[in-house]
Each structure stands twice: as structure tokens, then as C-alpha cells.
C-alpha positions in Angstrom: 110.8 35.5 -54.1 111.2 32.4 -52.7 110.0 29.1 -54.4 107.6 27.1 -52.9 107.9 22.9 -52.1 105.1 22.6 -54.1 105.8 24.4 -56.6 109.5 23.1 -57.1 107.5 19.2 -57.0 105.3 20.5 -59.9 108.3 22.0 -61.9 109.8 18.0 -61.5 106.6 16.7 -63.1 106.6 16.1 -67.3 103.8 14.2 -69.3 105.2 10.5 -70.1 104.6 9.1 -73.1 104.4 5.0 -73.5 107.0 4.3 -76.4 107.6 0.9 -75.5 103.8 0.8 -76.2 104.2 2.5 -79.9 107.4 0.1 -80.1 105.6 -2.9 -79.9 102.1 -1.5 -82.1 104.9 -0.3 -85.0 106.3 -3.7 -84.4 103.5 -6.2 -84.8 102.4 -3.9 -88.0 105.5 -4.4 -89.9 105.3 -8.1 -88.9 101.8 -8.4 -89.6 102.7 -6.8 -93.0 105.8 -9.5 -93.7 103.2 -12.3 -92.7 100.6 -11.1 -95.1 102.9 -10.8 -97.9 104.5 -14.1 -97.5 100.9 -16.2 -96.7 99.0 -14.2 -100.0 101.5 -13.5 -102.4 100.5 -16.9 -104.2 96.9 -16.6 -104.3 97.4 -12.6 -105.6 99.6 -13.6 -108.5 97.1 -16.4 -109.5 94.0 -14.0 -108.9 95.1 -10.9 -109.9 98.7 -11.2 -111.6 100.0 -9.2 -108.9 102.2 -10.7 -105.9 101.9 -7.6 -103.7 97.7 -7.2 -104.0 97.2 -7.9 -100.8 100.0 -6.1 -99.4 99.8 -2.9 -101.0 96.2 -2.6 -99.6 96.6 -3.7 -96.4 99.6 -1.1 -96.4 97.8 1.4 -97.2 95.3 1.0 -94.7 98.0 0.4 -91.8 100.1 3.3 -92.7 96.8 5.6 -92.5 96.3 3.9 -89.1 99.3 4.8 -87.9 99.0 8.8 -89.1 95.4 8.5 -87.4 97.4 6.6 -84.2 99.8 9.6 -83.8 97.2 12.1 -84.4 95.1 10.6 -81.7 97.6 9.8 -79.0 98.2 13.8 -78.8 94.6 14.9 -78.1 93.5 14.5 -74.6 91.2 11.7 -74.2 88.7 13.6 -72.0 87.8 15.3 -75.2 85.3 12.4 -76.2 83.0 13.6 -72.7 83.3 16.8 -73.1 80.3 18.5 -74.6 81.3 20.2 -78.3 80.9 23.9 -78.5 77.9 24.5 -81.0 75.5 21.6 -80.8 76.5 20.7 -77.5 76.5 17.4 -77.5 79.3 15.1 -76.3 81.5 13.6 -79.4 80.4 9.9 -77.6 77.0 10.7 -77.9 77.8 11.3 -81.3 79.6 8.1 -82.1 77.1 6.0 -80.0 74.4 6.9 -82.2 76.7 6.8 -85.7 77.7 3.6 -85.0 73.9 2.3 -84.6 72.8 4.3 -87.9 75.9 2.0 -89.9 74.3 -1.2 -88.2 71.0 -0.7 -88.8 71.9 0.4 -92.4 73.9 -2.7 -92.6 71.1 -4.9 -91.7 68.9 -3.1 -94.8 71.8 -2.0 -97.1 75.1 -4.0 -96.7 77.2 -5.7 -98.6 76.8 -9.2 -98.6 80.3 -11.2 -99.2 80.5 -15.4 -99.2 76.8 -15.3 -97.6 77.0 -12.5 -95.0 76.1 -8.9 -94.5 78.4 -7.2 -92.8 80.0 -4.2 -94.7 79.5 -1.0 -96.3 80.8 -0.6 -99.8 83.2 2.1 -100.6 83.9 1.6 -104.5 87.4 1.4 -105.0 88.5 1.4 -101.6 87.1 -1.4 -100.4 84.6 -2.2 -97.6 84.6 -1.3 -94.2 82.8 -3.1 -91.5 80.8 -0.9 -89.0 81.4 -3.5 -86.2 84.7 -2.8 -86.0 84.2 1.0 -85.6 81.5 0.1 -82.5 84.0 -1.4 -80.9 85.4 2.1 -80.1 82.2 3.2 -79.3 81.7 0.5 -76.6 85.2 1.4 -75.0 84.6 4.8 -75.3 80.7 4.7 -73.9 81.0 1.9 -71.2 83.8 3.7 -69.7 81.7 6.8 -69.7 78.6 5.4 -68.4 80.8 4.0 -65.7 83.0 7.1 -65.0 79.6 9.1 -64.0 78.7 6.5 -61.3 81.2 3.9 -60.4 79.2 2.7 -57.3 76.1 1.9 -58.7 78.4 -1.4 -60.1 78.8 -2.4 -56.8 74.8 -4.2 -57.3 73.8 -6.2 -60.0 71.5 -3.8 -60.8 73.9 -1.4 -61.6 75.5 -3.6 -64.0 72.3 -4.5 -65.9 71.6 -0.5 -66.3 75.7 -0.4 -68.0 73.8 -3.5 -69.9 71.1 -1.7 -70.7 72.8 1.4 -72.3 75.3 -0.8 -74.7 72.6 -3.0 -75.7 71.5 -1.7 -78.5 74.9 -1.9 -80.1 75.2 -5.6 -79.2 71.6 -6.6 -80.3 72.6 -5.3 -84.0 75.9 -6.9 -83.5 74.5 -10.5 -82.7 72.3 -10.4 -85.9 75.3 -9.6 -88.1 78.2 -11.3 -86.4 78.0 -13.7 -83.0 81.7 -13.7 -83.0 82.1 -9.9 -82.8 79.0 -9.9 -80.3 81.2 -12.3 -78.3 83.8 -9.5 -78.1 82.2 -6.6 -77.7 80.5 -8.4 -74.3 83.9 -9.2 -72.9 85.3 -5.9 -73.3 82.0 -4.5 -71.8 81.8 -6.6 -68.9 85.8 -6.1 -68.4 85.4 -2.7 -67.9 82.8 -3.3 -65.1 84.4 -5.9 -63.6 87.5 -3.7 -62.9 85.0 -1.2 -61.9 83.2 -2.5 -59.3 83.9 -3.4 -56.2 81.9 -6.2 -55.5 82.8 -9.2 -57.9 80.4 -12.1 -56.8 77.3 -11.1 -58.9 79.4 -11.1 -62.0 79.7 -15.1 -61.4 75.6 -15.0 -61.8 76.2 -12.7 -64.9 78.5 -14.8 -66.9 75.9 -18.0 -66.3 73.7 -15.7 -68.0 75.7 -14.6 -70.8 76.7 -18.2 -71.6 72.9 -18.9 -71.7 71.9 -16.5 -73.9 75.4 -17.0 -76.0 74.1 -21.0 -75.8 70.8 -20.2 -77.6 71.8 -18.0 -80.2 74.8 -21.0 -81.1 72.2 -23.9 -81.0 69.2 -22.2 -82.5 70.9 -21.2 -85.6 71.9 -23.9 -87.5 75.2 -22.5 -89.4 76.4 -21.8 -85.9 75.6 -25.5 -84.6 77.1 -26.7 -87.3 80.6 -25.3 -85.8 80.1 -27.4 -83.1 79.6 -30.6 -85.2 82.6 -30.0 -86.8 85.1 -29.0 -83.8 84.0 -32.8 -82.5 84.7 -34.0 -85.6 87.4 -32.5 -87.6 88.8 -34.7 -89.2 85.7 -36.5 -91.0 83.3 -33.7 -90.9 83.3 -32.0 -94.5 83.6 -28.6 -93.5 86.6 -29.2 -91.3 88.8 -28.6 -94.5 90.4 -25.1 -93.2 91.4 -26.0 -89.9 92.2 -29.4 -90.6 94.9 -28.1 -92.9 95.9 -25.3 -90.4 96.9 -27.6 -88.5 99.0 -29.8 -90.9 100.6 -26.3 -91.3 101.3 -26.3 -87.3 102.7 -29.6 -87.2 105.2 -29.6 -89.8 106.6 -26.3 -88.8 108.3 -28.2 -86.3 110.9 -26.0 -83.4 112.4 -23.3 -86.0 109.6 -23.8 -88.9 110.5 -24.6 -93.0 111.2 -20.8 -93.5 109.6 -17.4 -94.3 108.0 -17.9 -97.1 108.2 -21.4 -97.2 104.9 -22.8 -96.4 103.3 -25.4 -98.7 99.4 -24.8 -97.2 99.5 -21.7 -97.7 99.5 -22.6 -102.1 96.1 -23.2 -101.8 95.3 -25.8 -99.3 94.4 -23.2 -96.6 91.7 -20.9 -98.0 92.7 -17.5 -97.2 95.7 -18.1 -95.7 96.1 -14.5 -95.3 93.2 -13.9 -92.9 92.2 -15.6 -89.7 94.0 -18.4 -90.3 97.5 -17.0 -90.5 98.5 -18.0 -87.8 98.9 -21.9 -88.9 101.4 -20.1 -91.3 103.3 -18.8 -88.3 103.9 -21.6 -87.3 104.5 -23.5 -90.4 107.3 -20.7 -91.6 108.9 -19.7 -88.3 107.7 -22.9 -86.3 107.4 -22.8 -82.7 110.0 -20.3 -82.0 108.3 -17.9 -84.2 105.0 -18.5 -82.8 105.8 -18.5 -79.0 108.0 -15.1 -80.1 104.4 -13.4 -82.1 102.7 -14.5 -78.3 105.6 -12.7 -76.1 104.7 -9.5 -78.2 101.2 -9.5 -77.8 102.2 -10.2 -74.0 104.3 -7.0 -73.8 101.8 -5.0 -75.9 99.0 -6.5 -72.9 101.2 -5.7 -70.3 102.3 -2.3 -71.3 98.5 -1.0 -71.5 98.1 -3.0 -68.0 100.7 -0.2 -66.7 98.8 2.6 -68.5 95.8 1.6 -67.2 96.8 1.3 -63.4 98.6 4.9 -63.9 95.9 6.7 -65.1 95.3 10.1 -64.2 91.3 9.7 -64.0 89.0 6.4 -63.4 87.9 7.2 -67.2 91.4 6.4 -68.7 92.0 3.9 -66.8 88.8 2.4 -67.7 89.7 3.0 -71.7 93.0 0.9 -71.3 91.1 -1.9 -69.5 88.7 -2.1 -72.7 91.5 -1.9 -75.3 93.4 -4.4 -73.2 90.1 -6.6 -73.1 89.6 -6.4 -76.9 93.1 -7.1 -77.9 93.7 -10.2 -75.2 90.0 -11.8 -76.2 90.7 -11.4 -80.0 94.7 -13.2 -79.8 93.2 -15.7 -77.3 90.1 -16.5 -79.5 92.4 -16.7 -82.7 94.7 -18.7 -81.5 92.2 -20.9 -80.4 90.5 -21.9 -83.1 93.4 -22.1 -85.7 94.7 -24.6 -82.6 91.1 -26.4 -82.5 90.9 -26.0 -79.4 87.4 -24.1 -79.4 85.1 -24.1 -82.4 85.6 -22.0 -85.2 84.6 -17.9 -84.3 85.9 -16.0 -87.4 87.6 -13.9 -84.9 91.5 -12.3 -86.9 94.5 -12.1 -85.1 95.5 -8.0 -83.9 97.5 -6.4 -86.4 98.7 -9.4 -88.3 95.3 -10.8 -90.2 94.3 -9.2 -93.4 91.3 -6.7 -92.9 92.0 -2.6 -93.3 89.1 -1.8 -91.0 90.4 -3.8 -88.5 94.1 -2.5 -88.6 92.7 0.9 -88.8 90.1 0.3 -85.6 93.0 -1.2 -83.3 95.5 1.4 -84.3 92.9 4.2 -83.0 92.9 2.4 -80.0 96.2 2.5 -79.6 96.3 5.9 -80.2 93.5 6.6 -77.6 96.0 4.8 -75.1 98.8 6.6 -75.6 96.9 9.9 -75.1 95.6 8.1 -72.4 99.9 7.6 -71.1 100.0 11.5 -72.4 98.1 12.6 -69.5 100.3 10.7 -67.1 102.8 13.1 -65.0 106.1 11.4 -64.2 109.0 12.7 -62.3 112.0 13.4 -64.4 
């Protein structure tokens, strides 16, 4: 029997799978690792009279990442919409409502760590920050929401519904963390933008968002006070941590001191290791190494760019749009405040700053994007 054109086409057809994308995530790990060690090793062995402290834990949490990334990039994405066989509910649904359960329990329960409340205590393990999980469940459920009815974002009011829907999660959010509220609103109104087809009302939505963003700054006075000190860093009292960040940026010079080699990182910059390691970037590896670290998360940005315009459905492309969203906001917002050049956000930098349930959070993603590539058919 003869074979079909069709069917010879379809016999030409394999799934691709992104590895420059797993590359590049694998990469900035291991780096992210190297940094950590090198910018806490000091502070461990004075605190805890053990160099690696930090690095075994953050370790730990990055190689369970990764099994969790591998895992995840080889179940169709789809899955998350699809209704589950016995309660029949969609595992979305389910993750939706989890992840307002750990805020509100948060809110009454949580941890409270250098003044705030924003973590779940694990005992031994640690603490793990519910924020990070929603996140996920913002990508996950604004892509949905949109994926039923894409046209209804062509009018504003379409886009206040999607609003409507996520705001729960983002109310709780604001009350814990303003910086990860700051987020979560980019990567939701990221996804619509690249949803809709008309882009002029979104013009009249970010007025609004930097209203309402305006009032809960300069209402709150620990959140003004940011402000104060940004305009004054150098005299204000609590400009201490960025002020030494960046002495750390400025005598790292073209090439830097050397790994390992950083002077603020022995105790002039607290917590070197978190959102402020960048400064040590540069202060070790200088500007080559910094500009280097940027190219990276360039690729990384670029490579889920392709992903998302490939996508075999609207619903994965709109899942690499809100990963895409979450990592480019959270390097640009970094970098921006060790640099001064926005007030300080308490945002860390992807895969490099200290923090297991953030490691663990972006690696998922990553794995929900390279399920996403799974599902791409390629010619061989």
C-alpha cells in the first residue's frame, strides 16, 4: 500500500526538546552555587564554624530543583487544565486555591524573620515562602483564564475580569511583600498584553497600577522610607547596604580582584549572599564577569522567547511569556537596586541569590517550559 504525503510529513515530525534552555538553567545553578560559596563562606565559618553552611543548603535545595525540573519538563503541560479523574477538578483549581490557604495562613500563622511574616516553618528544613509557590499559580491560572477566551482582552473590560480572577492572590501578596506583589502584576499583565490584540488601554492600565503601587509606597512608612534613602544614600543611615554594594562595584574594576577575593563581602555588606550578590559579581569578576552573568540571563530570555513563539497551543505559549516575565522583571529589578538606580525592592537575583524556595520555584518553571518545547514538533 502506498504511503500517503501526509503521512510521510508526519513520519518527518519528532518532539524537540530546548537543551540550550537546560544548558543555560544547569549553568546559572552551578554559578549561582560558586557565587554563594565564595560571598558566605566568611559569615558561615564565623556563625556556624562551617565554611560550606550556606552552600550545602542551598545545594540541596537546587539539586531537588533540578530532579523536580526533569520530572516536570516530561509531563505535558496541558495536564494542569485538564480535569483530574476522581474529584474532577482541574490541578490549577487546585493550586489556585492552595496557594491562598498558605497566604492566608501566613498572614495568621507565619514565621516572622528580621520584622516580617512571610514563611512557613519547616523544622529542620528550613522555611519556605508561599509567595514564591503563587507565582506558579499566577503563570499557570492567568494563562488559563486567558486561553478560554482570548478576545474578551481585546476591551478593558476584559482585562479587569483576568484582574479580577488573580486578585485575590495579589491582595494577600501586597500585605506580606510589595516587592513580590510588584512581580506577580508584571507577569500578569505580560501575559495579557501578549494576549490581546488591542494594546492602547493597557497605557490607561499601567497609570492605574502605578497609582495604586504609589499609595501603598507612600502610605506605609517603612516603604517611604526607601525612597528617602535612594535620594540620599550616602548620608541617610540606612543606606549602609547599598552604599557598600557599591564600593564593591567600583573597585572590581574591568576583570574584578578575583573569585573569592572580595573585601565587602567580610562583613561590610550584610548578607552578601542574598540580594545583594551581585555587588560581589562585580567586585570578584569585575565588569567582565558581570556583563558575562547579564549575556546568560539574555540567552536563558531569549531561548523561552523561541519557545513561546513556537508553541503548539496559545496556552503554552502564554506559560513561557509569564516565566519569561518573572525571570526578566526579577534580574532587571535586582540589578537595579544593587546599582541604585531604583529604590531598594528586596527582589534576589534568578538562580544566583540565596533562598531554596526560590531556586526550587524557578527551576519548576523551567521545567514547565521545557515540557512546554516537548510538545513542539520539529522536522528532523
Amino acid at each position: 500500500m502506498s504511503r500517503t504525503a501526509g503521512e510521510t510529513t508526519n513520519k518527518k515530525l519528532h518532539s524537540y526538546y530546548d537543551y540550550s534552555l537546560l544548558f543555560l538553567t544547569l549553568f546559572l545553578v552551578c554559578f549561582g552555587l560558586v557565587m554563594i560559596y565564595s560571598t558566605s563562606s566568611y559569615n558561615a565559618q564565623r556563625i556556624y564554624g562551617d565554611a560550606t553552611h550556606y552552600l550545602g543548603r542551598q545545594a540541596l535545595f537546587a539539586g531537588a530543583g533540578i530532579l523536580i525540573m526533569l520530572f516536570v519538563s516530561k509531563i505535558d503541560y496541558r495536564i494542569y487544565i485538564t480535569n483530574l479523574p476522581i474529584i474532577r477538578l482541574k490541578p490549577i483549581t487546585l493550586l489556585y486555591f492552595l496557594c491562598i490557604g498558605m497566604q492566608v495562613y501566613v498572614l495568621i500563622f507565619g514565621a516572622v524573620i528580621k520584622g516580617a511574616k512571610r514563611w512557613i516553618s519547616l523544622g529542620p528544613l528550613g522555611q519556605f515562602q508561599p509567595s514564591e509557590l503563587t507565582k506558579i499559580a499566577v503563570i499557570l491560572f492567568t494563562a488559563y483564564i486567558v486561553n478560554i477566551a482570548p478576545r474578551t482582552l481585546d476591551r478593558f473590560i476584559g482585562f479587569l475580569k483576568v484582574v479580577l480572577f488573580i486578585s485575590p492572590l495579589l491582595g494577600l501578596i501586597v500585605i506580606e511583600n510589595f516587592s513580590t506583589a510588584l512581580v506577580v502584576g508584571v507577569i500578569m499583565v505580560s501575559i495579557c498584553f501578549v494576549a490581546s490584540k488591542k494594546k492602547a488601554y493597557f497605557i490607561v492600565s499601567g497609570l492605574m497600577f502605578i497609582a495604586a503601587g504609589s499609595a501603598f509606597v507612600f502610605l506605609v512608612s517603612y516603604r517611604s522610607d526607601r525612597i528617602k534613602i535612594w535620594l540620599d544614600i550616602e548620608n541617610h543611615p540606612k543606606g549602609y547596604q547599598i552604599l557598600q554594594g557599591l564600593y564593591a562595584i567600583a573597585s572590581g574594576g574591568v576583570f574584578g580582584k578575583g573569585l573569592g577575593e572580595s573585601m565587602q563581602k567580610l562583613g561590610f555588606i550584610p548578607e552578601s549572599h542574598n540580594d545583594m550578590i551581585f555587588s560581589v559579581i562585580c567586585e570578584e569578576l569585575g565588569l567582565f564577569g558581570a556583563v558575562a552573568m547579564i549575556l546568560l540571563f539574555i540567552l536563558l530570555v531569549w531561548r523561552i522567547f523561541i519557545i513561546a513563539i513556537n508553541a503548539p497551543d496559545l496556552y503554552g505559549g502564554l506559560i513561557a511569556t509569564g516565566v519569561l516575565a518573572h525571570i526578566a522583571i526579577q534580574v532587571l529589578l535586582n540589578i537595579a537596586v544593587v546599582t541604585n538606580s531604583i529604590p531598594s525592592t528586596g527582589i534576589p537575583l534568578p538562580f544566583i541569590s540565596y533562598g531554596g524556595s526560590s531556586v526550587m520555584v524557578l527551576l519548576f518553571e523551567m521545567g514547565i517550559v521545557l515540557s512546554v518545547s516537548n510538545q513542539i514538533k520539529a522536522q528532523r
